[in-house]
BARO-321658 format. One record per residue: x, y negated, z of N, C-alpha, C, O in turn. Coordinates in steps of 0.02 Angstrom, whole numbers, padded with zeros to 5 digits, always signed. Layout:
residues N
XYZXYZXYZXYZ...
END
This chain:
residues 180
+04450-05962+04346+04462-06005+04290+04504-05967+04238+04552-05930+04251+04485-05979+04190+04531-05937+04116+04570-05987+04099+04548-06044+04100+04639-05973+04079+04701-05990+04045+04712-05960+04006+04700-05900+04010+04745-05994+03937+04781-05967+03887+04846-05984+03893+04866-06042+03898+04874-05943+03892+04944-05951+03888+04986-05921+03812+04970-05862+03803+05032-05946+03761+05042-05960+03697+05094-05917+03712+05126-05941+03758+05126-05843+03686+05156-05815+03693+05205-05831+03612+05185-05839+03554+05275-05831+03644+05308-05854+03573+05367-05832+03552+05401-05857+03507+05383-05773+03591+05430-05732+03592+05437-05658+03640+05430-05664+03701+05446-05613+03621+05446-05539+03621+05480-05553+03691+05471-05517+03741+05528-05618+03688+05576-05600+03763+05541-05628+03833+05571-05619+03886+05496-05651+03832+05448-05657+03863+05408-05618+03924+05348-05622+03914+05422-05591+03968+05432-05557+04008+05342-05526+04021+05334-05472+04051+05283-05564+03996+05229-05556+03996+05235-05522+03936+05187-05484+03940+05257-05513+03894+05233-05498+03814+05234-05411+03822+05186-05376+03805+05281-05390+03843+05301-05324+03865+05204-05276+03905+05177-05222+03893+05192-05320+03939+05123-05304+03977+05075-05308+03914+05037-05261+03900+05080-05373+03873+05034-05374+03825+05014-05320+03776+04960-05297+03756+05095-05305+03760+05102-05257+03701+05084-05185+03718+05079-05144+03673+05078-05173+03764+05035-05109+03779+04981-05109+03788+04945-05067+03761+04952-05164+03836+04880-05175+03802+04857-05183+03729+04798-05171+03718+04874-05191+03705+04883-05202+03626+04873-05150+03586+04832-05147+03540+04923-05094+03608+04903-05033+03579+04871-05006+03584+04845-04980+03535+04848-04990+03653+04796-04955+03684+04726-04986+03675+04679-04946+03679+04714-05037+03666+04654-05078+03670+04649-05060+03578+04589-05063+03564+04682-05047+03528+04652-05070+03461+04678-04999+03416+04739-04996+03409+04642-04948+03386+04661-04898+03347+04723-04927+03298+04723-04988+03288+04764-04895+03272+04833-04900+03232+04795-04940+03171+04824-04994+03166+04763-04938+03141+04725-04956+03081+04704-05032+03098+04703-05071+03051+04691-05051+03152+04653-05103+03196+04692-05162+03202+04666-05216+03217+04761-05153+03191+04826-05187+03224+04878-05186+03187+04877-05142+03144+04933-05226+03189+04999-05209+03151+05066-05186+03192+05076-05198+03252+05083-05173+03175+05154-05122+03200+05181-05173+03258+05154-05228+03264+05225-05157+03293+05251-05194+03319+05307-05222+03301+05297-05282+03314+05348-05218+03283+05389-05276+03252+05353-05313+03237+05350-05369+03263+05318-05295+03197+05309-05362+03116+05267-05405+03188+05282-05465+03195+05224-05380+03232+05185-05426+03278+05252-05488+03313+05263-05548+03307+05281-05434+03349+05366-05500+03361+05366-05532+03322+05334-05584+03332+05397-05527+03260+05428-05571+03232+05357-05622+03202+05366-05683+03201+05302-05599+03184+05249-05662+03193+05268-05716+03247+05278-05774+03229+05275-05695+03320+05260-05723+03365+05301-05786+03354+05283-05835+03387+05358-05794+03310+05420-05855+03313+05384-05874+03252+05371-05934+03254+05367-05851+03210+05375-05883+03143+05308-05888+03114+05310-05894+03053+05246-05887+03138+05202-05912+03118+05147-05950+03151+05115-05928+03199+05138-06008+03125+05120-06059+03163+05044-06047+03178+05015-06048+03233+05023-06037+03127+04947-06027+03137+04920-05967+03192+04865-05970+03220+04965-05916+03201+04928-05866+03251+04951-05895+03325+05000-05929+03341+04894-05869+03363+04897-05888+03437+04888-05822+03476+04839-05786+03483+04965-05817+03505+04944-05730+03545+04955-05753+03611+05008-05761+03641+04885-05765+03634+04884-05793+03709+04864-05731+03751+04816-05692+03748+04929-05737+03799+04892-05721+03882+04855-05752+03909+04863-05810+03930+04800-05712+03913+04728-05735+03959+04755-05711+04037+04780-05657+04053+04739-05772+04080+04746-05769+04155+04687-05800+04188+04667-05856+04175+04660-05758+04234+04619-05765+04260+04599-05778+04332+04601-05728+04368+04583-05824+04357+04598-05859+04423+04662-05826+04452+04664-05803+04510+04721-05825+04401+04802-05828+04403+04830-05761+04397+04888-05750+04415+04789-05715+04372+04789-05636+04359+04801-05633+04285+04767-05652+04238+04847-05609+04287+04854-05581+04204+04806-05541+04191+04804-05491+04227+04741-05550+04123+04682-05539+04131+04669-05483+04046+04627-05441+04032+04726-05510+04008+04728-05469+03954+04751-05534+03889+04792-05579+03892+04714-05516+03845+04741-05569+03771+04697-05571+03733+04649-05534+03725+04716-05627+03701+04670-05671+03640+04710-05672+03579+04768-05692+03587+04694-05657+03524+04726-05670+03473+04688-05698+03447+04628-05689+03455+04728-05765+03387+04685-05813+03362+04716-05840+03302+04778-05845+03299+04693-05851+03273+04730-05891+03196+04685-05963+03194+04625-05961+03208+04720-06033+03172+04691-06072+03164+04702-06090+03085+04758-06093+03060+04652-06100+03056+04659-06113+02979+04626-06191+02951+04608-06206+02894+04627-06221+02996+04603-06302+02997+04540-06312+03005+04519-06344+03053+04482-06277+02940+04417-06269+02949+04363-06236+02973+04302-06247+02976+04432-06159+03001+04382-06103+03040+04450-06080+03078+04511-06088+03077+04392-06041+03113+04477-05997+03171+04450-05927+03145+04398-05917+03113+04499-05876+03167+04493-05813+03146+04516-05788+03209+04575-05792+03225+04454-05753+03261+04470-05717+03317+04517-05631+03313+04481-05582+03324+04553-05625+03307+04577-05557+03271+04559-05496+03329+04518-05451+03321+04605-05510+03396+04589-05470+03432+04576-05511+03500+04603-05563+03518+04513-05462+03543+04542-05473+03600+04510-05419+03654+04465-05378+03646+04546-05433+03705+04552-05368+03762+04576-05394+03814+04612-05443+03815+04552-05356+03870+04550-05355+03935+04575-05285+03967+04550-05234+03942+04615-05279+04013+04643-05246+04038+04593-05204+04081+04554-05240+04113+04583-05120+04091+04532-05067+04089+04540-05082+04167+04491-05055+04193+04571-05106+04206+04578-05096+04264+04504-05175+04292+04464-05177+04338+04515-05214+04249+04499-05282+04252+04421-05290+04228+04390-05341+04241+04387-05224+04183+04340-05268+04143+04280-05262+04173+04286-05268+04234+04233-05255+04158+04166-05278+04204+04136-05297+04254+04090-05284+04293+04210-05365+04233+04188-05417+04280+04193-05496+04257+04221-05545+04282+04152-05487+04196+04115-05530+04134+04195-05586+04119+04192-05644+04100+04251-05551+04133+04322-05604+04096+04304-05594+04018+04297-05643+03982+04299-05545+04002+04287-05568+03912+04240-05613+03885+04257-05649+03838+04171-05616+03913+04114-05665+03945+04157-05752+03959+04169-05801+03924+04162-05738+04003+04224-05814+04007+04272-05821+03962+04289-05879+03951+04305-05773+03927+04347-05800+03873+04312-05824+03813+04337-05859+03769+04249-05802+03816+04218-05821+03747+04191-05894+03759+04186-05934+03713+04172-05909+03833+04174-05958+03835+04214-06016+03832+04197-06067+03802+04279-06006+03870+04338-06038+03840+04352-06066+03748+04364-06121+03724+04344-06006+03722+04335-06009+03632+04273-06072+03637+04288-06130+03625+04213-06055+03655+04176-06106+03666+04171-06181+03654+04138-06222+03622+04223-06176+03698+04242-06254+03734+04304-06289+03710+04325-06346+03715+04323-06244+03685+04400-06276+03662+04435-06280+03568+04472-06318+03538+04386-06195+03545+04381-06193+03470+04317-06233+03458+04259-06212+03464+04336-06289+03443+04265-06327+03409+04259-06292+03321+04303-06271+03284+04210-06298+03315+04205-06275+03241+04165-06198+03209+04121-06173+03244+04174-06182+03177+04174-06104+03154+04213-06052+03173+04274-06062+03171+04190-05992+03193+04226-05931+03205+04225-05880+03176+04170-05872+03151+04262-05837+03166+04217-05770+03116+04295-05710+03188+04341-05716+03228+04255-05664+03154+04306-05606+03184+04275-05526+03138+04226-05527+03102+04311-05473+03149+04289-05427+03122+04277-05375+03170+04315-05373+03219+04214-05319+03164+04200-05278+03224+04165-05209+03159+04147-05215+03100+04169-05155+03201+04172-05113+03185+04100-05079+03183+04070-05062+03234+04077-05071+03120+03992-05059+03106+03965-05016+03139+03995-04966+03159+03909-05025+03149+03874-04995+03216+03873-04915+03218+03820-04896+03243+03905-04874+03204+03895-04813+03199+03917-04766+03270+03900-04708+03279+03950-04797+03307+03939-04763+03371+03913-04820+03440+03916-04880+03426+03894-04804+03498+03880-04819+03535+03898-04895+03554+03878-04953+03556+03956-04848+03570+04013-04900+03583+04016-04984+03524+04017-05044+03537+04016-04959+03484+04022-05016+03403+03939-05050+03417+03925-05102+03388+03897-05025+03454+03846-05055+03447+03835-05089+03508+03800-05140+03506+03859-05071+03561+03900-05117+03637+03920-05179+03611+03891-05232+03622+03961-05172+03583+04007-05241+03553+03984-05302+03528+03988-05362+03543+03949-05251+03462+03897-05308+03412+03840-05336+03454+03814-05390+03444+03821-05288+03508+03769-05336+03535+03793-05379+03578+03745-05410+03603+03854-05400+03605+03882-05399+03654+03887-05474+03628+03867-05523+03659+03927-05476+03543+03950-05545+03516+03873-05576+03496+03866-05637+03495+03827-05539+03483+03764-05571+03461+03754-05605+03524+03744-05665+03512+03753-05593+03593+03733-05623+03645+03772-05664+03656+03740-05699+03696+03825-05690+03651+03872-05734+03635+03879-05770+03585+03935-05791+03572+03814-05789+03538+03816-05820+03478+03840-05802+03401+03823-05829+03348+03886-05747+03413+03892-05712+03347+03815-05695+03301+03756-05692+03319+03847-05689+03241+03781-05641+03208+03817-05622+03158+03870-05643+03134+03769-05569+03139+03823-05515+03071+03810-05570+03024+03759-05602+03014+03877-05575+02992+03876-05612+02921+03900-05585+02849+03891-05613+02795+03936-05519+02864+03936-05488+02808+03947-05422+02834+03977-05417+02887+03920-05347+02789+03931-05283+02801+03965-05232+02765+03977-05173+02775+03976-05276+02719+04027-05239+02655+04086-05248+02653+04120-05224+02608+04118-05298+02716+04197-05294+02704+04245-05251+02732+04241-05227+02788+04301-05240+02683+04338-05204+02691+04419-05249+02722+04459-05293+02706+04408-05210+02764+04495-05242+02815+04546-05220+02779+04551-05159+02772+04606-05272+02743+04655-05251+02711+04700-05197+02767+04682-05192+02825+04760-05157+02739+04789-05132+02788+04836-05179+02812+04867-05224+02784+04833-05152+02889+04910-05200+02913+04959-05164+02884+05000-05204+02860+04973-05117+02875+05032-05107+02857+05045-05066+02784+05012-05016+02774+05085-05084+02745+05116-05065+02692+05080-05006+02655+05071-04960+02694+05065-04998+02615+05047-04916+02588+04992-04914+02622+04956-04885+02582+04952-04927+02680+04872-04908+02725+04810-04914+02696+04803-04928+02637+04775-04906+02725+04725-04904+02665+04672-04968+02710+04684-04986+02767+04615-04993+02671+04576-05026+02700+04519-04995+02739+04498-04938+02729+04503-05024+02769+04462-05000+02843+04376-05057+02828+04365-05116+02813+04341-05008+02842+04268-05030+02833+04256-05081+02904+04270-05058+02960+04230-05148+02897+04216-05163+02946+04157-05220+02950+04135-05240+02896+04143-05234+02981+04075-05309+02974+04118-05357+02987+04174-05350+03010+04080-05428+02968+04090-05498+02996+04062-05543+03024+04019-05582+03002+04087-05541+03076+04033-05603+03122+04063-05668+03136+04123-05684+03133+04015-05699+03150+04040-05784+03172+03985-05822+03182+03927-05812+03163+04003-05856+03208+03949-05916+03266+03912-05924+03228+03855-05916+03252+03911-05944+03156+03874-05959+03078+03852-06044+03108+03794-06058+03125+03903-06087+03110+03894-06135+03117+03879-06176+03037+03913-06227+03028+03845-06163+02998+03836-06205+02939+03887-06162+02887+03922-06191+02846+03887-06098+02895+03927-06048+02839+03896-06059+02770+03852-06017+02763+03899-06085+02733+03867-06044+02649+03906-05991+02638+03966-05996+02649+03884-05941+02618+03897-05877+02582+03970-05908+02526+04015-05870+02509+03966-05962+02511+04016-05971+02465+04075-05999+02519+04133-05986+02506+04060-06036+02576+04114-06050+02617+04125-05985+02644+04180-05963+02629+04098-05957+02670+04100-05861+02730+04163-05859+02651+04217-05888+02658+04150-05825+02585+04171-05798+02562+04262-05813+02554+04307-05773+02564+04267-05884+02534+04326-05916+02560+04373-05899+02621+04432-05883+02628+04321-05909+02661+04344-05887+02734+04393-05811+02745+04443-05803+02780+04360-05765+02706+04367-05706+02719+04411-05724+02678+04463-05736+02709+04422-05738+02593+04482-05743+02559+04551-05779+02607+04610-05763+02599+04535-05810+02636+04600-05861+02681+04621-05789+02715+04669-05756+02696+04572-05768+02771+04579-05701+02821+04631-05643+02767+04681-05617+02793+04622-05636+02733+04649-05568+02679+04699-05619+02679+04740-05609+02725+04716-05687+02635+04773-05669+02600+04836-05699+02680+04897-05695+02682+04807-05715+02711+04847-05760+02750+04881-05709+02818+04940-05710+02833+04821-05659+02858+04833-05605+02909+04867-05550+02885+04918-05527+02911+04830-05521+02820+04846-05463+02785+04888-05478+02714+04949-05475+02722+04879-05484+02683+04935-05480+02621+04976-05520+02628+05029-05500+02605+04978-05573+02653+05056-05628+02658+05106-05567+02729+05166-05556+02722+05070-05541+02784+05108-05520+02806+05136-05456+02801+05184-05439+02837+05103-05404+02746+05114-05350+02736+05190-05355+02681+05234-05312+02683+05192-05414+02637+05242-05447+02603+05317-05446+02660+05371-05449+02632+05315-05443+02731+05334-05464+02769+05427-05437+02757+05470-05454+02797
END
């Protein structure tokens, strides 16, 4: 059975396990520094940095933003010791069952193997590419933006809602917190 568990402070004795998964699971460009990730964890309501546990195994993490009309999957990962043994599969189902609504997330355009693992991975899971021209603000200060696609369940998206969507994603993940 998958659990989320709502991580809400750095002092947190799981968060320590997380945060190296964290690094290791997502290139520097991919992710934001660590501080600024702490101090999210108290002070912003909308992100969800859950420990995933798995029939009572710390299984890896979910990151999640809720924005009322869509969620924004940011990251997630499973621990290298743990994976192919379909827990990311069950977490998506979890998202499933519990994010009612629209999803979008960002993944990395098909140019290696690996990037094309993934995308097919969320297509079989209901994703589908919804845009190929966006650019990922930087997490951090001075960085530059990062080429990436957008996917999501495309539960009733118009191109003019997706576009919104992605405006909320920029100003709310990336520029309100680069302000930080």
């Amino acid at each position: 059975m998958i659990v989320l568990e709502r991580i809400k402070s750095e002092k947190e004795e799981v968060f320590q396990w997380l945060a190296v998964l964290y690094a290791e699971a997502f290139p520097p460009e991919e992710r934001r520094d660590m501080e600024q990730l702490k101090e999210l964890l108290s002070t912003e309501p909308d992100m969800f940095f859950n420990a995933v546990k798995c029939d009572g195994e710390l299984a890896g993490l979910l990151v999640y933003w809720d924005f009322g009309t869509f969620y924004y999957l940011e990251h997630l990962a499973v621990f290298a010791e743990l994976r192919n043994r379909k827990i990311g599969q069950r977490i998506l189902n979890w998202v499933n069952e519990h994010l009612k609504g629209v999803w979008v997330l960002e993944v990395e355009p098909d140019d290696t193997e690996m990037a094309k693992r993934r995308i097919g991975y969320y297509q079989r899971n209901g994703f589908r590419i919804l845009d190929k021209s966006y650019l990922q603000p930087a997490y951090r200060p001075g960085g530059e933006a990062f080429p990436l696609w957008i996917m999501g369940n495309g539960t009733g998206q118009s191109q003019d809602e997706l576009n919104r969507q992605i405006q909320t994603i920029k100003n709310r993940v990336y520029y309100r917190q680069n302000n930080m």
